[in-house]
N, C-alpha and C positions, 0 to 999 in steps of 0.2 A: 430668959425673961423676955428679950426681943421676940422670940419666934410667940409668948405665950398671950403677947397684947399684939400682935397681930392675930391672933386668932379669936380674939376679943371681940376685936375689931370687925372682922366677919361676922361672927356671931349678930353683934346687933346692930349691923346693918341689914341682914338677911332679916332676921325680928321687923326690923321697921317696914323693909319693903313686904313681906307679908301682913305686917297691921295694915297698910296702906291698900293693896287689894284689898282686906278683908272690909275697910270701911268704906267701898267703891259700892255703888247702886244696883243692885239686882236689877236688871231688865226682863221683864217677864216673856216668857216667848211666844210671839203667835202662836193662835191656832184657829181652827176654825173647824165645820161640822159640815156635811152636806144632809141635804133633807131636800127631797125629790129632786136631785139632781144642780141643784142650788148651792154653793157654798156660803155657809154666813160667819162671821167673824164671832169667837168667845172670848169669855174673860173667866177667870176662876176668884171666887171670895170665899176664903175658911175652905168648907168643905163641899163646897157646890159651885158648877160650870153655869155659865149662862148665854147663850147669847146676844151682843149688844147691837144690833140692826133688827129693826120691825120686818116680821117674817113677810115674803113678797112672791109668796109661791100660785100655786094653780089657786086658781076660782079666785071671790074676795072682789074689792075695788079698790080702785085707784083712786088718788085726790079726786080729779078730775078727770075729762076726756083726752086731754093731751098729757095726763100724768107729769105735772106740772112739779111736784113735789114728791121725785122719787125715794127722798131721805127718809118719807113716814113710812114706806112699804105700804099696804093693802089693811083695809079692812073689813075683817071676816062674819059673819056670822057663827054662832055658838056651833053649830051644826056645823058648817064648816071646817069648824075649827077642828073637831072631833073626826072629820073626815082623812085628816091630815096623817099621812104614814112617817112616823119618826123612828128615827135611827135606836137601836136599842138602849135602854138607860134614860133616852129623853122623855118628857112631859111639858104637858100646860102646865103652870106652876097653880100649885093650891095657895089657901091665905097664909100659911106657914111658912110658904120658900119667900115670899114676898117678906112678910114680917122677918126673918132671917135676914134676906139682902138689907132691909132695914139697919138690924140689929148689926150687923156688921161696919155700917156704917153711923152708927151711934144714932139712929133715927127711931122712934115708936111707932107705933100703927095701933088709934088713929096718932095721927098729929097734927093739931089745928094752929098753924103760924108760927109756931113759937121754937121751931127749927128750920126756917129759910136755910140760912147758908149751910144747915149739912144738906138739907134736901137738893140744895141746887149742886151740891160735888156729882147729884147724879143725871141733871140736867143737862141741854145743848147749852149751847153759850150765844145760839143765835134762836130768830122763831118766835119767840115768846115776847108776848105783847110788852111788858112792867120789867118781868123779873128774868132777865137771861139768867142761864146757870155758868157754873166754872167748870160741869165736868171733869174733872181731875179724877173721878174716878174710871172715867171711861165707858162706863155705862148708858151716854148718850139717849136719855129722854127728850125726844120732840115734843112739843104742844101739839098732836094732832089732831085734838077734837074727837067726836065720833059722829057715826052717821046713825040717825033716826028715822025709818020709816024711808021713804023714797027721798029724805032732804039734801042735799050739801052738807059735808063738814063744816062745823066752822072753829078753824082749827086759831092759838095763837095764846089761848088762857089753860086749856086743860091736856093734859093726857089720859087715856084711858086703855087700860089692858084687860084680857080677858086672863078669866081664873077658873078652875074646876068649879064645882057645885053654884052655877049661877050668878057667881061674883064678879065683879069687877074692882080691878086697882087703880085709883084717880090720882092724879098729882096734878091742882089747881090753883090758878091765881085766887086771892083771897084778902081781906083783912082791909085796914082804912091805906084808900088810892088805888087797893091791889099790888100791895106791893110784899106781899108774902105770900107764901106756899103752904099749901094742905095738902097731906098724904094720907086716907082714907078710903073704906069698901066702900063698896055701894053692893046692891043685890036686885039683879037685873031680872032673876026667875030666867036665867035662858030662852029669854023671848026673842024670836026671830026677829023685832022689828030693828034691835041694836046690831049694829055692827062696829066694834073695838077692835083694835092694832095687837098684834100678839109677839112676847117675846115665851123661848123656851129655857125648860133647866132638866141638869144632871144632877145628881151624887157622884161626887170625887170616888 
């Protein structure tokens, strides 16, 4: 009887310290991709890798002439963008992988104000004029504005990403004060005079 609740006793202490790891946090593991010689840090959601750093490779520009704000990365022209040799598996992401990254994070596409706080899990949490984001997902959107024609940025209210066929993905300040977030295309026609910030995606 003594030797049988000692071994009881093992038993579910072993049970517990197992439940105990098993309710412990998955830490997701770095990774990162290189593309022309650059490494840039990824994140994976469901069934698709992404990049979360604005691509900062050959050609493109810079905020400014001192590159004052190297957190936006570069922004490219369509053409450019297209110029870009990526690692096998990557792409520009279509309206699809974008609406996905959404849908993963419980967001629509379009969506006019009426989900701020999930939009902002994919925001910075500095940058942005009204509405910083909380970022929790990781995904780190800056307000970079985009550049038209020969002008300056004028980055602090929108972000804007390049997509296949034309398009672009905005996430903007909006609504009464501007204190809410719209996530919406736009369609640019692949006109050289835009230049938008680009991130890249895989299939898992």
């Amino acid at each position: 009887m003594f030797h049988n609740s000692k071994i009881l006793i093992f038993i579910t202490t072993l049970s517990t310290f197992i439940s105990c790891k098993d309710d412990e946090p998955i830490t997701p593991t770095p990774t990162s991709v290189t593309i022309e010689n650059n490494s840039y840090p990824t994140i994976t959601f469901g069934d698709q890798t992404w990049t979360i750093v604005n691509y900062a490779g050959t050609g493109g520009l810079s905020f400014d002439a001192t590159n004052s704000k190297p957190e936006y990365g570069k922004y490219y022209t369509k053409a450019e963008v297209e110029a870009i040799i990526l690692p096998e598996g990557w792409r520009l992401p279509t309206v699809e992988d974008f609406k996905k990254l959404a849908a993963f994070h419980n967001i629509t596409i379009p969506s006019y104000g009426t989900e701020t706080e999930k939009i902002k899990t994919l925001t910075s949490v500095s940058n942005w004029k009204n509405v910083n984001g909380t970022n929790t997902s990781k995904f780190n959107i800056y307000p970079t504005g985009y550049i038209f024609g020969t002008g300056q940025p004028l980055d602090g209210d929108v972000a804007e990403f390049w997509m296949t066929e034309g398009l672009s993905l905005s996430i903007q300040e909006g609504g009464l004060n501007m204190t809410s977030l719209r996530m919406v295309v736009y369609d640019s026609n692949d006109s050289p005079d835009y230049r938008f910030t680009v991130r890249f995606v895989k299939d898992n």
